[in-house]
N, C-alpha and C positions, 0 to 999 in steps of 0.2 A: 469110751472117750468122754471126758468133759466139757459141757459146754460152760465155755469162756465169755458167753455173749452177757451184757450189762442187760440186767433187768430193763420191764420196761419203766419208765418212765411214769411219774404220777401225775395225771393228770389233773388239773384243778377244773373242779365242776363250778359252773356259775355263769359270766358273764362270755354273749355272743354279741361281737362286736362285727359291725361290718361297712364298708367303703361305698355310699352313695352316691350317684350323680343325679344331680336336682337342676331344673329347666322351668326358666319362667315361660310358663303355656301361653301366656297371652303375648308374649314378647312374641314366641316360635309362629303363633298363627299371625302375628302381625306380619312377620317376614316372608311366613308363607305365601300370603295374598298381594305382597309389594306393596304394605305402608309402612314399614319397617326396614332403615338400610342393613342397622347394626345387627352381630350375628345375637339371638336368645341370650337375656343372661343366663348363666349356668355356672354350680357349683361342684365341687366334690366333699363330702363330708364323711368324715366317722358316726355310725349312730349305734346307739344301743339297741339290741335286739329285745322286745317287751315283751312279753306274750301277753302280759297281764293290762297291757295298754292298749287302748282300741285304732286308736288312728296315726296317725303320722303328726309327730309333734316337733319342731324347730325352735332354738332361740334368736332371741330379736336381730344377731348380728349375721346370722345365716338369710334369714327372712331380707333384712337389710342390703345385704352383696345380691339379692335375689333380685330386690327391686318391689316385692308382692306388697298388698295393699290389704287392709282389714277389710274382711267382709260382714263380720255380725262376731256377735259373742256366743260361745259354750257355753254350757256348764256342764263341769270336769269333777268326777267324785276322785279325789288323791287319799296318799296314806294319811296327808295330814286336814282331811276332812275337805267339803266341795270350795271349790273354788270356780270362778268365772276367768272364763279364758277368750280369748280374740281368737277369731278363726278369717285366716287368709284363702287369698285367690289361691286356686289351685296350681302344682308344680307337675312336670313328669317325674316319677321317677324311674331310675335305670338301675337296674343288681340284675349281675349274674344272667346276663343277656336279655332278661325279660323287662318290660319298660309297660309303665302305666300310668293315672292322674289320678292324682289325691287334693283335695281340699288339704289346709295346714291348719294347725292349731301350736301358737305360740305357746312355748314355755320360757318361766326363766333363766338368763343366761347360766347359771350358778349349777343346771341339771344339764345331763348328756340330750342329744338330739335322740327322738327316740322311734324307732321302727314297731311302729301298734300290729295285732292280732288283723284287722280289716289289709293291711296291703301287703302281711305273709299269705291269707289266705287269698286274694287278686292276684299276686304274683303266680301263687301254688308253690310257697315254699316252706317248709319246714324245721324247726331246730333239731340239730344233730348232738343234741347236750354232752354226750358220752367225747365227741370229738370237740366239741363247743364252734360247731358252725351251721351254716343255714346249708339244706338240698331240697334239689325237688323234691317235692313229694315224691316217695318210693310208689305209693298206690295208682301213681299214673305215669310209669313208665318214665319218667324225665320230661315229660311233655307237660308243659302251661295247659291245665285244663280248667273250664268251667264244669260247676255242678249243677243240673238242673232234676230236679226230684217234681216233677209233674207228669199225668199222663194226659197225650192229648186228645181232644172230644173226638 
């Protein structure tokens, strides 16, 4: 008997893109403690999956719907040599059930929103290249783990 079934499909290896939600922290604790009526600002965004980038980068207009404020300057080594970058108040962020706080580091609007190497590894998530998306880490069961490599006295 022949199979009639359509090859598979080619995948294009490359970009993981993936659906953010972003929480001004300072809003959320303001409301937490009742000096704040209104609910946290919050976002949803597309961002680029980096591996090669270390933190959580946003442009001016995401930063801006945020509401987040500078807090000191980077310095950021890029492809196209170091540049000095503005680092804001920190957001939550939320992927794929797991939610954490990251300090931001502005880019320009002209580059994708970009998910750094520091909050895949806080999250404990991993790139699926082959499928081109983010999973738990497979080495820890599906479960959000920390890694601690010390022993104690």
């Amino acid at each position: 008997m022949l199979n009639r079934s359509k090859p598979p499909a080619k995948r294009r290896m490359g970009k993981v893109i993936v659906r953010i939600k972003l929480t001004n922290l300072k809003d959320k604790f303001l409301k937490e403690a009742g000096a704040r009526r209104t609910k946290p600002r919050c976002v949803e965004v597309d961002s680029l999956v980096d591996t090669g980038a270390t933190r959580l980068y946003l442009k001016p207009s995401v930063l801006q719907r945020l509401g987040l404020n500078p807090t000191g300057l980077v310095q950021s080594q890029t492809a196209n040599g170091n540049a000095l970058r503005a680092k804001y108040e920190p957001v939550q962020l939320e992927l794929m059930g797991r939610c954490e706080n990251f300090d931001v580091i502005e880019i320009p609007e002209d580059v994708p929103n970009l998910l750094g190497q520091v909050p895949l590894e806080v999250l404990d998530l991993v790139v699926d290249s082959r499928a081109q998306r983010l999973i738990p880490n497979p080495a820890h069961g599906g479960t959000q783990m920390t890694e601690e490599f010390f022993e104690p006295a």
